[in-house]
Backbone as a printed PyTorch tensor [residue, N CA C, xyz], in Angstrom:
tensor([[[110.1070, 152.5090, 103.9070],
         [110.5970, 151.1580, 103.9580],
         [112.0100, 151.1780, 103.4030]],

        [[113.2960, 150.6860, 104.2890],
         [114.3220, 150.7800, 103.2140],
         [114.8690, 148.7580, 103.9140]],

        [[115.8900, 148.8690, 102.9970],
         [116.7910, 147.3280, 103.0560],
         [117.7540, 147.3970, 104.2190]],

        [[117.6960, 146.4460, 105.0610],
         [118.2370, 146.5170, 106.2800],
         [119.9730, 146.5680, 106.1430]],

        [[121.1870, 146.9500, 106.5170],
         [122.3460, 146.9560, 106.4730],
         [122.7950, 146.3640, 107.2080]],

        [[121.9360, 146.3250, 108.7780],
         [122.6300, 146.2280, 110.4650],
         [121.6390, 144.5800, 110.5210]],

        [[122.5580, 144.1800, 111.0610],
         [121.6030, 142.2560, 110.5340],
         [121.3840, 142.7290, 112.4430]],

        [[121.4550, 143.4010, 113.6520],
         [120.7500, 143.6990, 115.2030],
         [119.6710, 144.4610, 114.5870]],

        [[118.5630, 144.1230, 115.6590],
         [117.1190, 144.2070, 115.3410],
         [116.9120, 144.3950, 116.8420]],

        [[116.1160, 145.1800, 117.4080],
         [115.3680, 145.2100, 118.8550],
         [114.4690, 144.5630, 118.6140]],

        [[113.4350, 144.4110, 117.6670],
         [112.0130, 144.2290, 117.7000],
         [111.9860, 143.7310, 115.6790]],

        [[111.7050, 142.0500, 115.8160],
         [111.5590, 141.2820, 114.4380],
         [109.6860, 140.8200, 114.2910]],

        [[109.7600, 141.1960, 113.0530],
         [108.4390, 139.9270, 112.6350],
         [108.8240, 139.3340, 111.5630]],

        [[108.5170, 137.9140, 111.6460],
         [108.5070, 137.2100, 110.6520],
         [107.3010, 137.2550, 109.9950]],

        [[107.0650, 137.4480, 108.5690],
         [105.9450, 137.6310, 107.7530],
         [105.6480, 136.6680, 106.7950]],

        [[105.1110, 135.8700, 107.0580],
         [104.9700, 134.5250, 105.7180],
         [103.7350, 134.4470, 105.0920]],

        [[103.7120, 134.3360, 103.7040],
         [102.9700, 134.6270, 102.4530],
         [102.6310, 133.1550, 101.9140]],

        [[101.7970, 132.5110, 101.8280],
         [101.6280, 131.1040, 101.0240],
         [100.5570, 131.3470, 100.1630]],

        [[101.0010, 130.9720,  98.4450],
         [ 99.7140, 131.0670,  97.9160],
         [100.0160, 130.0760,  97.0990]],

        [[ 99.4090, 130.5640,  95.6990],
         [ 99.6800, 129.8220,  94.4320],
         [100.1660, 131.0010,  93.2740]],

        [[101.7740, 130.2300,  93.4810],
         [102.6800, 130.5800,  92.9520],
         [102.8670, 131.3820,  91.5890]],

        [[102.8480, 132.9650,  91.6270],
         [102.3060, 133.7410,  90.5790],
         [103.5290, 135.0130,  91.2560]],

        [[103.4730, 136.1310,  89.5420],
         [104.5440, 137.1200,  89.8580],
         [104.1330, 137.8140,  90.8850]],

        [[104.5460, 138.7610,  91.1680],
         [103.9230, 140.1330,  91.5980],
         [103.4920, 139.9040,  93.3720]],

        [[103.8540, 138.6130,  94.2300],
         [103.2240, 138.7810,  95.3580],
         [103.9870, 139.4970,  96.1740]],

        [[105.1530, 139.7020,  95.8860],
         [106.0400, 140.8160,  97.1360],
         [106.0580, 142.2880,  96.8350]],

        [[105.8550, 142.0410,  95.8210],
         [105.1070, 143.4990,  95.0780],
         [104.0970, 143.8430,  95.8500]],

        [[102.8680, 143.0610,  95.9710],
         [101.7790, 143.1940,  96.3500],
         [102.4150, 143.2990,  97.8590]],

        [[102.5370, 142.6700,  98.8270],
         [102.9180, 142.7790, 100.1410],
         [103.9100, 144.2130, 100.6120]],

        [[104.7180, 144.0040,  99.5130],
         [105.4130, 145.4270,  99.8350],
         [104.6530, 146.6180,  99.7880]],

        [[103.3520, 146.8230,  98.9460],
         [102.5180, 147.9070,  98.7550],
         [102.0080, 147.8750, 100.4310]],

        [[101.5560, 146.8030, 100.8860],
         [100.6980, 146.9180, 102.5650],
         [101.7120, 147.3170, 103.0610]],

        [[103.1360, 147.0120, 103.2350],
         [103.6250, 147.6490, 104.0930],
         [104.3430, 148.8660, 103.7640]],

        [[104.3980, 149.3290, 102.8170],
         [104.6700, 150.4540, 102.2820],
         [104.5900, 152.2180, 103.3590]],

        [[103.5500, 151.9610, 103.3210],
         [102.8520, 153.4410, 104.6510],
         [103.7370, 153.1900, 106.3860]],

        [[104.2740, 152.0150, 106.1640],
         [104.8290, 151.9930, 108.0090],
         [106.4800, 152.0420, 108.0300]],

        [[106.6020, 152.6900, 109.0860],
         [108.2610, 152.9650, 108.7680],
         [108.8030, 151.4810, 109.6790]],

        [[109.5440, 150.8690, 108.7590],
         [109.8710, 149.3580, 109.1150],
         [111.1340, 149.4040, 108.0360]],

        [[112.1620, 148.3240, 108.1460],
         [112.9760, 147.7760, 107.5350],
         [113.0270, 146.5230, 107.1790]],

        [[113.1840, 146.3160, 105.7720],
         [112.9760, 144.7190, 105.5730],
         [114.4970, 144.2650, 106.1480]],

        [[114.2260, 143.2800, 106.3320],
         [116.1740, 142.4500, 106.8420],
         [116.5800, 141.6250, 105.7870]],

        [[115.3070, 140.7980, 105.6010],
         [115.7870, 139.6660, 104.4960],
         [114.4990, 139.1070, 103.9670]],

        [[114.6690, 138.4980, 102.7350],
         [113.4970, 138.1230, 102.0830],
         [114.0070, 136.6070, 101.2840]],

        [[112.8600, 135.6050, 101.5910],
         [113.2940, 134.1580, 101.3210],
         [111.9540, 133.9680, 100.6350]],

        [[112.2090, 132.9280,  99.5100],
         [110.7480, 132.5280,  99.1980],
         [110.8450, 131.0100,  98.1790]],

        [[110.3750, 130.2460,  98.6080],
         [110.1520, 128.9740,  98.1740],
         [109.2090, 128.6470,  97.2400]],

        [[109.2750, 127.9180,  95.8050],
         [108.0600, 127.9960,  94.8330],
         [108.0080, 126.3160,  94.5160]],

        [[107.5030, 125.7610,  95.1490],
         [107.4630, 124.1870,  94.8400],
         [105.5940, 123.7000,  94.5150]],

        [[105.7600, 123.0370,  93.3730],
         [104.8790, 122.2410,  92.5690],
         [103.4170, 123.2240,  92.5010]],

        [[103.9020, 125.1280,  92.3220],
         [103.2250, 125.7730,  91.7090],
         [102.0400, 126.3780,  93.2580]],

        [[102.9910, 126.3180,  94.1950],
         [102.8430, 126.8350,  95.3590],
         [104.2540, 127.7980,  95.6330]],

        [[104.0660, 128.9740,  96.3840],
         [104.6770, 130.0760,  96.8150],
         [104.6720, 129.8350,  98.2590]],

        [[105.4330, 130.1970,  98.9230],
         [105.7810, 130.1320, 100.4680],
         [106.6570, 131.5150, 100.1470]],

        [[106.3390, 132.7040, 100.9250],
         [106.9410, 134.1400, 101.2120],
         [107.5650, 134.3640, 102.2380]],

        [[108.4630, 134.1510, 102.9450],
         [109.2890, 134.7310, 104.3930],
         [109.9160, 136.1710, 103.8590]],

        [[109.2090, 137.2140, 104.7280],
         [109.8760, 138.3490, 105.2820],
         [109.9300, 139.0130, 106.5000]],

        [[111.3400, 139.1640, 107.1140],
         [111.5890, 139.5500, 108.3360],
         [111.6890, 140.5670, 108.3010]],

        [[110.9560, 141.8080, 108.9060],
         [110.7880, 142.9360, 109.2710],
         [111.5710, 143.4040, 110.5650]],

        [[112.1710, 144.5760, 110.4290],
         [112.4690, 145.4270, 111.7890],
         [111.4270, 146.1200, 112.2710]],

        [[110.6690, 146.6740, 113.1130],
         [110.2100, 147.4370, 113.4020],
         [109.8390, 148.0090, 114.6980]],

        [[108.9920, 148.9330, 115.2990],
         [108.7420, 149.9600, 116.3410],
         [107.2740, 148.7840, 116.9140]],

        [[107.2720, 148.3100, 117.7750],
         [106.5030, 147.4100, 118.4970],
         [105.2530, 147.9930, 118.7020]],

        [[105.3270, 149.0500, 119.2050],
         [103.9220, 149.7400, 118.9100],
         [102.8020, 149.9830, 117.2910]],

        [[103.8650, 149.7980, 116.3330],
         [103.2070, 149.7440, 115.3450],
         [102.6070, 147.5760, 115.1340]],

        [[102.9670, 147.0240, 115.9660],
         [103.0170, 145.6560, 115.2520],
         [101.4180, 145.4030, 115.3290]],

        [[100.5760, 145.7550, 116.1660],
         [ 98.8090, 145.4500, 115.7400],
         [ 98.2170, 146.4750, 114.4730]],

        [[ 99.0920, 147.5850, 114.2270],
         [ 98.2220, 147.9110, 113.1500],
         [ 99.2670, 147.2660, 111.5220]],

        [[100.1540, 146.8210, 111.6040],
         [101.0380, 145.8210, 110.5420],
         [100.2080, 144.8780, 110.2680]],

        [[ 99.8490, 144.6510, 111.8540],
         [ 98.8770, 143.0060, 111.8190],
         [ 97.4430, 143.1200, 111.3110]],

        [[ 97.0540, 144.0450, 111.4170],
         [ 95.5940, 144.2440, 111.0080],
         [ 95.4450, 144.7810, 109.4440]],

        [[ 96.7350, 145.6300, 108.9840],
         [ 96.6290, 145.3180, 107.8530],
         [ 96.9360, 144.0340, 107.0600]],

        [[ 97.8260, 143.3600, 107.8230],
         [ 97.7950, 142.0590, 106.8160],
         [ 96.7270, 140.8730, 106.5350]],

        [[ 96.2420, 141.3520, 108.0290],
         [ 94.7970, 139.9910, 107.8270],
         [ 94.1770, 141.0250, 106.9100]],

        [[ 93.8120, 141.7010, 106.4340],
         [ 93.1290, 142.5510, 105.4190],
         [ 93.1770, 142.2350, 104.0960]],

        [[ 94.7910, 141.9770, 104.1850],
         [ 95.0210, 141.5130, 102.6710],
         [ 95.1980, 140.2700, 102.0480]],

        [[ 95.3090, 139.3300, 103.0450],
         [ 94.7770, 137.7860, 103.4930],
         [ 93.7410, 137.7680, 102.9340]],

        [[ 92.7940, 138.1760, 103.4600],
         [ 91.2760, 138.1960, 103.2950],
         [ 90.8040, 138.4900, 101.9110]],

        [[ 91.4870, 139.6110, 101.5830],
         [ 90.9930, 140.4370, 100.3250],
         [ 91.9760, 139.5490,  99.4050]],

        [[ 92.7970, 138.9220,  99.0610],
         [ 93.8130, 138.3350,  98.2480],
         [ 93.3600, 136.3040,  98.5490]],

        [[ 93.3460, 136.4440,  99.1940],
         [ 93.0740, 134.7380,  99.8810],
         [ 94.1790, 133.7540,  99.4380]],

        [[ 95.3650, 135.1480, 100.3970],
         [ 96.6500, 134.1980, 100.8790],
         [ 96.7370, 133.9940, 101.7070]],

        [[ 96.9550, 133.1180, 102.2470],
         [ 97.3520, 132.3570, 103.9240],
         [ 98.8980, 133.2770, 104.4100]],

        [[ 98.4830, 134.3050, 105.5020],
         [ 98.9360, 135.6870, 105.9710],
         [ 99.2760, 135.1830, 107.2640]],

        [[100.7730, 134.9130, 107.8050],
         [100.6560, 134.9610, 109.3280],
         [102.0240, 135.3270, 109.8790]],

        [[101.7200, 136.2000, 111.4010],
         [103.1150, 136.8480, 111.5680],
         [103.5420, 136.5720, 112.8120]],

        [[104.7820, 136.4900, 112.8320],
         [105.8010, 135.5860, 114.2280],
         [106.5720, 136.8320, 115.0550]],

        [[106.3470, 137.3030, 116.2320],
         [107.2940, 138.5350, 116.7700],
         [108.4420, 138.1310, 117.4720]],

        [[109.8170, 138.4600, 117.0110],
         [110.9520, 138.2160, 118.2890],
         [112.1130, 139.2590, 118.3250]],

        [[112.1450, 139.2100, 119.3460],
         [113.2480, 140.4870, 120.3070],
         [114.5820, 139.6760, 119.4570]],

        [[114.8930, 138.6910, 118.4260],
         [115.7190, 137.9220, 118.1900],
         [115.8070, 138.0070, 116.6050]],

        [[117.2660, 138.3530, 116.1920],
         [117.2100, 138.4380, 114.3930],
         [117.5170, 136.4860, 114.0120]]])
């Protein structure tokens, strides 16, 4: 995983994280995606009235995007954060 330099992307996901607002959740998200060779682009995150909202836009290899996706409903599930991801040919 490294920090994006080149703001052109062939292939984006948007990755959004909503929970209740605590340290450590991009920590935690960065560990799932840790194992896939991807580039983060940018990372946004909103903390209002003790709620978290997570945006991260990923670069990555399109063929990897169902197993990205299947790990994240994983950790949705296992964490019981509201996990959902947006794909575009568009940064």
């Amino acid at each position: 995983m490294s920090l994006a330099t080149d703001a052109a992307a062939p292939f984006t996901s948007l990755i959004i994280v909503a929970c209740a607002d605590k340290p450590g959740v991009y920590e935690e998200l960065a560990e799932v995606l840790e194992p896939f060779t991807l580039t983060i682009a940018k990372v946004e995150q909103i903390a209002l009235r003790g709620r978290l909202i997570l945006g991260v836009l990923i670069e990555l290899d399109p063929a990897h995007a169902l197993a990205i996706e299947a790990d994240l409903v994983e950790f949705g599930e296992r964490t019981g954060y509201d996990v959902a991801m947006d794909y575009s040919e568009d940064l």
